[in-house]
N, C-alpha and C positions, 0 to 999 in steps of 0.2 A: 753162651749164646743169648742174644738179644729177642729172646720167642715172643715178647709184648709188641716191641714194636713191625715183627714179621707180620702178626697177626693186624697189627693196626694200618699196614698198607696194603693188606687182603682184602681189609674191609673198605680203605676208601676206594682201593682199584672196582670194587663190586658196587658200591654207590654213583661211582662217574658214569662204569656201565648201564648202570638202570636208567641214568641220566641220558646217557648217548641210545639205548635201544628204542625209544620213538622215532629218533632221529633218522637212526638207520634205517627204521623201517618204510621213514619218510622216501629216503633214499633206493631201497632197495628192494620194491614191494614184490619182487616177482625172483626174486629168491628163494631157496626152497631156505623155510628156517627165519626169512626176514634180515637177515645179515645181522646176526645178532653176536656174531664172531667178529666183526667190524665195528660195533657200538664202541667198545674202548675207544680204538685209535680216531674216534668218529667224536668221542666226548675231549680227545686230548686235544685235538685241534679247535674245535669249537672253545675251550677253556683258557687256550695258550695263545691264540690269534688277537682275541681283547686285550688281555694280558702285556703281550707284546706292543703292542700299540700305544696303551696307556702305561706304558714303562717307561717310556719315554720321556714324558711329563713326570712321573712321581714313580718308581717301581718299590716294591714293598705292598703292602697291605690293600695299597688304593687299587695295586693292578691285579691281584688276586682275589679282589672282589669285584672287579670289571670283568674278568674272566668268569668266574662263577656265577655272577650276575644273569651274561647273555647265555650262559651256557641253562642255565635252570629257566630262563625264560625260551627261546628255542626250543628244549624239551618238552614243557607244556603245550607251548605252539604246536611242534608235532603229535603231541598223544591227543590234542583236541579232534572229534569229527567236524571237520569244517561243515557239513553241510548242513548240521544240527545250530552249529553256531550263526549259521545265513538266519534260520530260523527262532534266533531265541533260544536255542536248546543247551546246553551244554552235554557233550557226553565223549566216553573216550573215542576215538576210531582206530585205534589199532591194536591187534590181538599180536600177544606176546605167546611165539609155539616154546610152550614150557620144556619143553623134552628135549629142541634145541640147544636152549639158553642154558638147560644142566648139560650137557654134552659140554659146551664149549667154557662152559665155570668150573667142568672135570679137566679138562684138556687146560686152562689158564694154570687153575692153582697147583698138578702136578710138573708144568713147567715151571713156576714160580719158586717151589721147592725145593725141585731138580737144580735150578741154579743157583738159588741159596743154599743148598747142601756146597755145592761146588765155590762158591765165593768164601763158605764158611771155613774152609781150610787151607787157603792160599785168599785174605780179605785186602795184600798191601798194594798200595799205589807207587810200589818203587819204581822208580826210573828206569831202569832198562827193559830189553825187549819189550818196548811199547810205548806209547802216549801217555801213560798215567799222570806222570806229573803234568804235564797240560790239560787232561781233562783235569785232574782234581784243581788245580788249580781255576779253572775257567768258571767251577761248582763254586768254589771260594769267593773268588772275584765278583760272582750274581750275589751272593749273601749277603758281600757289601754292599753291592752297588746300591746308590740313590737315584737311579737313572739309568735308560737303558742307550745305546751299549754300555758294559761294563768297561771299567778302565784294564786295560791290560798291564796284568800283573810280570810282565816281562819288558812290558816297556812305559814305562811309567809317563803319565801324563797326556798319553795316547789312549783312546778309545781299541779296545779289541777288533783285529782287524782280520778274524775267526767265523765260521757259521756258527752261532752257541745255541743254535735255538733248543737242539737235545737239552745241554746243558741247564738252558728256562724250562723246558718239561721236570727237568730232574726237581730244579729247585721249585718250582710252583706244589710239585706231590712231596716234596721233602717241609713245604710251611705248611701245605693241609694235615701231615700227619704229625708235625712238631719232630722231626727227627734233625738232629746237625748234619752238617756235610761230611765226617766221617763216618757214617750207617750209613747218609743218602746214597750215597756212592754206590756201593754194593747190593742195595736193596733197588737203587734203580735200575742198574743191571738187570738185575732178575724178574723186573718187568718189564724193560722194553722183550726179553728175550721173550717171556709169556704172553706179550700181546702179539708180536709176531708169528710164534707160533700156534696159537688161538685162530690171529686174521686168516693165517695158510690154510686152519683145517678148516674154518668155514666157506672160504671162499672156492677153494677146491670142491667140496661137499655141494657147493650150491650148483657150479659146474657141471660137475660129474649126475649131480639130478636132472637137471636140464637136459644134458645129453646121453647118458646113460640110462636114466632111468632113479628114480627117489629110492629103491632099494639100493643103490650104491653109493648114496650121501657119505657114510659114517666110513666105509672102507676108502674110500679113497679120500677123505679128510686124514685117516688115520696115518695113509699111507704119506699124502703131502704133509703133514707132522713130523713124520718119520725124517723124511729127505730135508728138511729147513733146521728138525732141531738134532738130530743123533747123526746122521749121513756125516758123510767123507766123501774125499776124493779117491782115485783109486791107488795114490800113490805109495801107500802102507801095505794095499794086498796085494800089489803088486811086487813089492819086497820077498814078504811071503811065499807069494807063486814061485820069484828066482829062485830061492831057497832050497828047494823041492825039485829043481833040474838035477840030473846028472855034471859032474864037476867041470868038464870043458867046456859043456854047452851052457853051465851057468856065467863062466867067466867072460865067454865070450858075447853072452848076451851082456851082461855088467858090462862091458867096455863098449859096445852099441848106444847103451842107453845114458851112460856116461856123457857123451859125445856132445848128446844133445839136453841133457837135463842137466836140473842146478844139482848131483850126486856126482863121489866119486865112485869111483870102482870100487875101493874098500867098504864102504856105508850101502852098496847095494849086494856086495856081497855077506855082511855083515847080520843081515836080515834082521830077526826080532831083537836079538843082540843089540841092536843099536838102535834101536827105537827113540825116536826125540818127538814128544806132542808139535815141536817147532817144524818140523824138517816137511813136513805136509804141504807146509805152507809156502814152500820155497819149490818148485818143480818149473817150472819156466825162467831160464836165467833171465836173472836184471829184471825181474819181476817177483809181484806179492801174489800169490792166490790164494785166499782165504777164502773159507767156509765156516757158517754160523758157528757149530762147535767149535773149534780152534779159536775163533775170534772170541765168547764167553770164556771159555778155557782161560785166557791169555790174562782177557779180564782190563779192555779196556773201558772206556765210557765214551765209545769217541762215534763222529758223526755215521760214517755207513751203518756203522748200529740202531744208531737211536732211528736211525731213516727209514732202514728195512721194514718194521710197520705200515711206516705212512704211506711206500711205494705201492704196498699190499691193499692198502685202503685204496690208491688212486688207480688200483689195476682192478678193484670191485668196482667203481664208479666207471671205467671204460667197457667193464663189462654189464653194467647199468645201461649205457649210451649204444652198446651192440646189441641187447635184448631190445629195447623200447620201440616200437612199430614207428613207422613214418605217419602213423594217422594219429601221433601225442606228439606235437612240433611243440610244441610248449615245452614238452619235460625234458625231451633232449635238447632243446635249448637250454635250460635250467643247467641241465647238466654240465655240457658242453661250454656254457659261459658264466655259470655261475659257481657251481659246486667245483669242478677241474681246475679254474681259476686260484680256489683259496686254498685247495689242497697243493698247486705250485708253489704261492707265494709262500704259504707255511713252508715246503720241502725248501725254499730256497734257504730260509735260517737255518733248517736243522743240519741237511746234510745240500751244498749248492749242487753236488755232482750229481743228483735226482733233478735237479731242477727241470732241463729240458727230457728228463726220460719221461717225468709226470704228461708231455704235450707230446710225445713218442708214440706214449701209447694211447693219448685220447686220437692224433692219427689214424693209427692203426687199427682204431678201435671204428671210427668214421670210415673208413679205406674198406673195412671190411662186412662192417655191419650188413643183416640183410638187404635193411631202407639205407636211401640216398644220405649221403653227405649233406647235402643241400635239404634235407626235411628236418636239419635242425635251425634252418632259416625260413621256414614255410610260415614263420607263426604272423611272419612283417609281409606287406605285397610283395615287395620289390624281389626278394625272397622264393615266393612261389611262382612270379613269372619267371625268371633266370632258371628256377629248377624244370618250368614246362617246356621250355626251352631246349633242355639236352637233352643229350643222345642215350639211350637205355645202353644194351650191352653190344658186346664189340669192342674192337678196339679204341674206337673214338671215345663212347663210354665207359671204359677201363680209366684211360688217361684222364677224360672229366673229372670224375671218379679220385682220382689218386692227386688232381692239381684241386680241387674244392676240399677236399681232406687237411691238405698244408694250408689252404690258406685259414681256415676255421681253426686248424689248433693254431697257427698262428697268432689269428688273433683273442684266443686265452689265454697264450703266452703275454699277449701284450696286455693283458688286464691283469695276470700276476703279476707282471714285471711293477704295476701301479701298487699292489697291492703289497707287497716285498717292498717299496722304493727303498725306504729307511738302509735297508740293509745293500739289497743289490746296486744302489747309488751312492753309498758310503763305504761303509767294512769292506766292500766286495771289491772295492775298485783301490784296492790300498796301491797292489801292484799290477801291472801289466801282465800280462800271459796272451801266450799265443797258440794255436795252434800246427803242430807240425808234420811232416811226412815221414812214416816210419822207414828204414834205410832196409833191403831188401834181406840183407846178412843178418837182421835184426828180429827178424820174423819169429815165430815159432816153430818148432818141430812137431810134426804130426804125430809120432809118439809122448813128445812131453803135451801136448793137445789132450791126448788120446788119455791119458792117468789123470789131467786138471777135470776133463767133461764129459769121457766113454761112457759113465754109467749113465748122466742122461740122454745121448746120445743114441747109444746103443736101443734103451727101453723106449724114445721118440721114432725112433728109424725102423723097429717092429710094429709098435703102433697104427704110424700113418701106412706103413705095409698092407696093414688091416682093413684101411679104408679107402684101397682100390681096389677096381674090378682088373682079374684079371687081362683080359683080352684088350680094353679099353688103355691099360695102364702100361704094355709095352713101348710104344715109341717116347715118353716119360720118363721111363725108365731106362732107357738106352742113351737118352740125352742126358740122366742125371750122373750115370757111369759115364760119357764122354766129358762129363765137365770134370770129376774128379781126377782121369786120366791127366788134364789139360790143366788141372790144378798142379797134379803134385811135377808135372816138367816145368811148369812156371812158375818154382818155389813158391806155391801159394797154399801148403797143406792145411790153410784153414779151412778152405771151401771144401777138399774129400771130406772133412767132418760137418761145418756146418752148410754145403751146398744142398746135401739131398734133404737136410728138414728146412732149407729154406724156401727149395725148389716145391720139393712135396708138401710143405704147411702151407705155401702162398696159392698155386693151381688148384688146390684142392679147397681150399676157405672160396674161391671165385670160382669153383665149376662144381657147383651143387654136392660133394662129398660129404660124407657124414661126419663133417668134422664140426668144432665149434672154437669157443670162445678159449680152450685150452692151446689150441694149436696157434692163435691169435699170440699167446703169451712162449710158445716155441720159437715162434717166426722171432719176435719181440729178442729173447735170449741171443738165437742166433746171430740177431743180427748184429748185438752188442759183442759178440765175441769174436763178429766178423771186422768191424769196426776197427777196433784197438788193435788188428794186426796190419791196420793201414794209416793210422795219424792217434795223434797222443798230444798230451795239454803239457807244453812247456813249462817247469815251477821246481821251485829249490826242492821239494818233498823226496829229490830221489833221482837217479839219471837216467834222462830217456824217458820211458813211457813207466815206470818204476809205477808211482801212483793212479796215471789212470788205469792200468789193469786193476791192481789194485781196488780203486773204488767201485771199477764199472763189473768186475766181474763179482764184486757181492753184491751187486743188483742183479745180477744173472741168477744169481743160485736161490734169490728169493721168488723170480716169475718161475724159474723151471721148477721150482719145490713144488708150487702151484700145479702146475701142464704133468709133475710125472705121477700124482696124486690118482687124475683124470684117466693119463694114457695107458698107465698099470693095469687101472684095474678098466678098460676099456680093452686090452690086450687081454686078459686073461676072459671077458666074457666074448672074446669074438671065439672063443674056441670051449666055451663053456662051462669053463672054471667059476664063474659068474654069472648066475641066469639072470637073463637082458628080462625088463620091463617096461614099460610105455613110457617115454622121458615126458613127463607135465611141469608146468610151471607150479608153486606153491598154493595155486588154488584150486589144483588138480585138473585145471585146463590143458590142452594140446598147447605147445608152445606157440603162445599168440605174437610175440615177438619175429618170430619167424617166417608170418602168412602178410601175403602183400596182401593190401587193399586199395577199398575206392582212392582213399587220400593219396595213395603213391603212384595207383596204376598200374599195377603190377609191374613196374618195368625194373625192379632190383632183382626179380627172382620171374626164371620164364615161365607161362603158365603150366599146371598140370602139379597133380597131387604127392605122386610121390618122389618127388624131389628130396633130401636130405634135409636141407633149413626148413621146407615149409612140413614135413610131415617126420620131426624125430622120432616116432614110436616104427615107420617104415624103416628110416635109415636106421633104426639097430637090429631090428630084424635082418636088413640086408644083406646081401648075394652070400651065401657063404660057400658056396664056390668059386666067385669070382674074389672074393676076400681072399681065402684062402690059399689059389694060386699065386697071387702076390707074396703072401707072408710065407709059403711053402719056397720060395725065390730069394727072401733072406732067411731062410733055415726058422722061420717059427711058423710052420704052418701044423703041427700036435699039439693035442694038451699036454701031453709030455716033455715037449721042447718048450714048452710056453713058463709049464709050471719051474722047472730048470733056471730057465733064463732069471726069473725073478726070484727065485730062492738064492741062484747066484750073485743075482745083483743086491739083494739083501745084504747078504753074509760078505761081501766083497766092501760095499759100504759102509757094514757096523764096522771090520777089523780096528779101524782105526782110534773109534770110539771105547772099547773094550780094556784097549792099550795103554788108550790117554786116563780114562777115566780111574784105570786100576793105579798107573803111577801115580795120580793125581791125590786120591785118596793118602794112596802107602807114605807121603811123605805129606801127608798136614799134620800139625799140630791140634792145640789146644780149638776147638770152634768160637768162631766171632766174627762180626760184620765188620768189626771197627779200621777201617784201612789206612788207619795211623798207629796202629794198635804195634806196628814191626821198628817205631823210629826208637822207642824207648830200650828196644833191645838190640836191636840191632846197630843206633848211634846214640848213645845214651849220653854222650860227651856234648850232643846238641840238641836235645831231646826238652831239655827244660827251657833253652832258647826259644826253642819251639813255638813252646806250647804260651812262653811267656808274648809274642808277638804274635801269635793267635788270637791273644783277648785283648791286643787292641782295638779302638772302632773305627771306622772309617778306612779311608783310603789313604794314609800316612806313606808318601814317598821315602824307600829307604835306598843305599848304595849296598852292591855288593861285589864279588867278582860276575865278571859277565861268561856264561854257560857257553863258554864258543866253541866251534866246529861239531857239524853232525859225524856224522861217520863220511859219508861221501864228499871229497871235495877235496882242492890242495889247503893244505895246513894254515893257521894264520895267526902262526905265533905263539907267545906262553899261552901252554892250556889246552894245547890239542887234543883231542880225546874225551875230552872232558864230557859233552852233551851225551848221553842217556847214563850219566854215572850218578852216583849221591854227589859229588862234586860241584853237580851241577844245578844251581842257584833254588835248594829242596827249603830255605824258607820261604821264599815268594811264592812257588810250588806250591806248598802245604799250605799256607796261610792267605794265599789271595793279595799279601800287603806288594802294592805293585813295587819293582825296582829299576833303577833305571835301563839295563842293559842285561837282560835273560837270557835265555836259548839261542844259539843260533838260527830256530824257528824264523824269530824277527825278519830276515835275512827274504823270504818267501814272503812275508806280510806287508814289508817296509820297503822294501830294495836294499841290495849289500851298501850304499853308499852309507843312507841313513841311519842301517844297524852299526857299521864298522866308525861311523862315527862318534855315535853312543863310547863304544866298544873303546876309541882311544882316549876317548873323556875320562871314563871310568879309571883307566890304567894310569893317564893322567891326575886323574885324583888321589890314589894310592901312590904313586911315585913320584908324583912334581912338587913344587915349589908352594909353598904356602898361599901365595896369590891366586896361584892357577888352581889349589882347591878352593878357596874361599868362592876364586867364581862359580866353579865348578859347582858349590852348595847354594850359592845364589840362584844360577840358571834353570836346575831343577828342582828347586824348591825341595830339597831335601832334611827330612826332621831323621831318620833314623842311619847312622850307620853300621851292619853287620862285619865283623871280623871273628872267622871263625877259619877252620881249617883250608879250604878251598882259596880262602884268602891268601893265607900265608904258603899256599902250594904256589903260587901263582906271582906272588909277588915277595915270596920271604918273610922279615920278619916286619909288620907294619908297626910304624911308629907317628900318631896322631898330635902329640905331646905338644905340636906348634899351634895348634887350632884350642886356643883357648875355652872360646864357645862351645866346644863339645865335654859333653860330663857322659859318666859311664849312667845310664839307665839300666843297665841288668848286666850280670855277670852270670855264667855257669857253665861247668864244664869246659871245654876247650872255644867258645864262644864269649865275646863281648860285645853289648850293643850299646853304640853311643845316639846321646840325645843331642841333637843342635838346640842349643837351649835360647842362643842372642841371635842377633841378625848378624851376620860376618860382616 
């Protein structure tokens, strides 16, 4: 095991934070804690934003000290008291809660561990079940490059037509700590994992203070910790449960559920017996649903990953812009066009499919605040009079309301979109896509729904139970059962699931409930899971809606890890499992955020004190009668039923984890990071090829066979099968040196025209006529060419013998790499 360099990106992960914790506090001063659990991902963007920029012009050293540059000036910037500096003074203004910052440096480095235990016994980037060889490759490809974008190492001569920006985080902490890209790999892994789950527990924590009460910080960070880094779906205890039927009623439930899920009858009848860490991930046919575990498990490097942080960061800065009163038109502007901006433009490199969620939820986050939408344009005239202008509440001021919302996050979209151009006006527009109409046969089953989201459904739908009154909450309640009725005859079983927390998190954030900024990020999930059962993004990744579930529903499990942190233990203290305390902001003020004033007028919130937003210490005290008969309506109205529910949703949760993590264990080897450390055993016959075209420099174009067809799609010719196999072009892979014609990937990046042309070049060069290669090595400038196994699968036995110009450069094992040494 590699323990020096573990230790050595512990310690610069803990320097960038020190670096980001002014920052954040900049950011997020009315948190309980300072958002000191969002410093990382606060210092990675402030570090990789320069960086990226100036990559451009020179990448290497000059842009790793333009990043660290702004990122150490910003810092000081923030830790100065500005109003000592008006006067000459110098002095710090921001106090760091020490007891925080260990909390969440306890919670970073046991996740940091936790998944370098786990990488350290399965470290390889092999090609099947997953992306590896394109992340690693993409990690390679930044190593070389002189310039950003990188060349893509699948399609040579072409710039990557990829989001890489994870991949620039990975490389920027992989030259601060001196590591290669086979440790960086693995080790960066296991911090995007720790800083997300770091970001969940603080920002949950800071929530859950807010509106619970400061004695609920740490349990319910603990518990949103819980649900982002160990949680599952319920598709494994559900196996279980079958299990444990009596034998007819088990079978016949197996063939129900069969019906509708990606299982057969045998594999559910099969139970722990047939346990696959993979098979979790597959519960909605013609779709991926993953979850954080599974996805670490898998062990890829790939964008929804490295994202999940950043989304987590731009869902503490929406909930920056929901706390901030209408009487600081400054700072929610700030926020609002300035901070949300760079956190988009960032999220579009790392991961694009965040891109519009990051201005989703600054929306959402406007739509629902207490203060107006329009009080984050109060700070300009034109601004204030437009905002004295409308209509406070009502219908007419709902709809203001929700059309001043789009058009402000709008236009942050259009200030990231400036800020991104590089990428979203270049790499991004490689191909066309479109968006399309899901077909109604296409939909989901409310039971395979019910195994992908039941548990946080379930613990959301008790929750918000809790925070109506009885008597007031019937005809609500009778319209959210007629819509489910009206759902499932209208093949629409999304809505029985997400209608009642869409219904109950939206009336209830707009008619004074004691809900907050947690149910904001409910609504937020629902509505992404409502979404992709009605339109999905057209792209080679997969058929159908294949990948947008995929992307969108691991941004679901990152805001809900958040909201069930909150509602858990918000559930468990409406019945006294958790004694409630006065919810204060971090200065042990009554939530100021929440009281309308002169500057707004009171007209966000009607007058009178005990209202929910303007007086949280009432609304948790609240009716607990009237609470009660609601949650007594979905069966958790005991603490006995309460404590149940969550003991169950625990245990129902970890199975999964228990499962993975023991097989996971029982079958590693020897420990180590190194995620090329499997080619020398596992292909040793091309192992020293390898390693020999590894320590070339630059960006030498070589030729190889081209990695054709993914799995999905009709065949297309020698080589079918080939892509996620070792077959499939593992020196470009591994070493970053671009080729002309890789992955069928290209195919989604390029258009099939321009890959499949590649594609007959290639084959052309291997099987034509002396002339048609000689062009062929003219055209793309090609110095090296690979002949190794996959070659001679594909094309037989290759014979070069006519191209003089070429001399053998390396020999070994079932591999020869020739040099073009003349000009053809």
């Amino acid at each position: 095991m590699e323990y020096v360099l573990v230790l050595r990106w512990l310690l610069v992960f803990a320097a960038l934070a020190a670096l980001g914790v002014p920052i954040a506090a900049r950011l997020f001063p009315r948190f309980a804690g300072g958002g000191v659990g969002l410093a990382l991902p606060v210092a990675l963007v402030v570090l990789t934003l320069p960086a990226y920029w100036a990559g451009h012009l020179a990448f290497g050293p000059v842009a790793l000290a333009a990043g660290l540059v702004v990122l150490v000036v910003a810092s000081v910037l923030a830790a100065l008291d500005h109003d000592d500096l008006r006067e000459g003074r110098i002095d710090v203004g921001v106090d760091l809660d020490r007891g925080a910052a260990a909390e969440v440096a306890a919670v970073f480095v046991a996740a940091f561990l936790f998944l370098v235990a786990i990488r350290a016994v399965d470290p390889a980037v092999h090609p099947g079940g997953g992306e590896k060889f394109l992340d690693f490759g993409l990690l390679q490809a930044l190593f070389r490059a002189d310039a950003l974008p990188p060349e893509d190492f699948w399609f040579a001569g072409e710039s990557v037509a990829y989001y890489y920006g994870g991949h620039l985080v990975s490389t920027l902490l992989a030259w601060l700590t001196g590591t290669p890209p086979r440790y960086a790999y693995n080790l960066a892994l296991a911090g995007f994992y720790a800083t997300l789950v770091a970001a969940v527990y603080d920002l949950a924590g800071a929530v859950a203070a807010d509106r619970l009460g400061p004695g609920s910080r740490r349990i319910a960070g603990a518990v949103a910790a819980f649900f982002v880094g160990i949680a599952s779906n319920l598709a494994t205890a559900a196996k279980l449960a079958l299990s444990a039927l009596p034998e007819g009623l088990r079978r016949s439930v197996a063939e129900s559920v069969a019906t509708t899920a990606e299982y057969t009858v045998g594999e559910l009848l099969a139970g722990a017996d047939s346990f696959s860490y993979w098979s979790a991930s597959r519960v909605i046919p013609g779709t991926v649903n993953e979850f954080p575990l599974f996805a670490w498990l898998n062990g890829d490097l790939h964008a929804h990953m490295m994202g999940a942080p950043f989304l987590v960061l731009a869902a503490g800065v929406g909930y920056a812009v929901y706390r901030t009163p209408a009487a600081e038109p400054r700072r929610r502007a700030a926020l609002a066009f300035g901070v949300v901006p760079v956190l988009g433009g960032f999220q579009a490199i790392v991961d694009t499919w965040g891109f519009p969620t990051v201005f989703g939820l600054l929306w959402l986050a406007l739509a629902f605040s207490p203060a107006s939408p329009l009080s984050a344009v109060r700070a300009v005239r034109p601004g204030r009079a437009l905002d004295s202008l409308l209509p406070g509440r009502g219908p007419g001021g709902e709809a203001v309301r929700l059309v001043s919302a789009t058009a402000l996050a709008g236009l942050a979209g259009a200030v990231a979109a400036l800020l991104a151009a590089p990428f979203l006006f270049g790499a991004a527009t490689a191909t066309s896509r479109e968006v399309a109409v899901l077909a109604a046969t296409d939909r989901s089953s409310l039971g395979a729904l019910a195994l992908v989201h039941g548990g946080f459904a379930v613990s959301f739908l008790a929750y918000l139970a809790t925070r109506y009154d009885g008597d007031r909450a019937w005809p609500l309640l009778a319209g959210v059962a007629a819509l489910s009725f009206v759902a499932l005859l209208g093949n629409l079983a999304v809505l029985v699931l997400t209608g009642p927390l869409l219904v109950l998190g939206w009336v209830g954030l707009r008619m004074d409930r004691p809900v907050g900024f947690e149910t904001v990020l409910i609504v937020a999930g629902a509505g992404l899971v409502t979404a992709v059962e009605f339109v999905y993004l057209v792209e080679e990744a997969g058929p159908g809606r294949f990948n947008t579930v995929f992307k969108i529903y691991a941004q679901v499990w990152a805001f809900w890890s958040v909201a069930a942190g909150v509602a858990v233990v918000g559930l468990l203290r409406s019945v006294g499992v958790v004694v409630a305390d006065a919810a204060t902001d971090d200065t042990g003020r009554a939530d100021a955020a929440s009281t309308p004033t002169a500057a707004n007028g009171g007209r966000e919130r009607p007058p009178g004190p005990e209202t929910a937003q303007e007086n949280p210490a009432a609304a948790n005290a609240g009716s607990a009668t009237g609470e009660r008969s609601v949650a007594a309506l979905v069966g958790v109205g005991s603490r006995g039923v309460v404590a149940a529910l969550v003991v169950l949703l625990v245990l129902s949760t970890s199975v999964y984890g228990a499962l993975a993590l023991d097989a996971h264990f029982a079958g590693g080897g020897e420990p180590t990071l190194d995620a090329t450390a499997f080619v020398a055993e596992a292909h040793p016959e091309e192992a020293q090829a390898i390693d020999w075209l590894d320590d070339r420099e630059g960006t030498p174009t070589m030729v190889s066979a081209p990695g054709t067809r993914q799995y999905f799609g009709p065949g297309d010719g020698p080589g079918d099968g080939v892509a996620y196999t070792w077959d499939a072009n593992p020196a470009s892979s591994l070493t970053g040196v671009p080729t002309v014609a890789g992955w069928r990937h290209e195919v989604g990046y390029r258009g099939a025209s321009a890959y499949y042309d590649r594609v007959r070049a290639v084959d052309g060069f291997f099987t034509g006529a002396v002339d048609q290669r000689r062009a062929f090595l003219r055209t793309y400038d090609v110095e090296y060419v690979w002949v190794g196994p996959a070659e001679r699968d594909r094309y037989g036995s290759v014979d070069l013998s006519d191209l003089p110009e070429l001399s053998v450069a390396h020999r070994s094992g079932s591999v020869t790499i020739y040099r073009v040494d003349d000009e053809p």
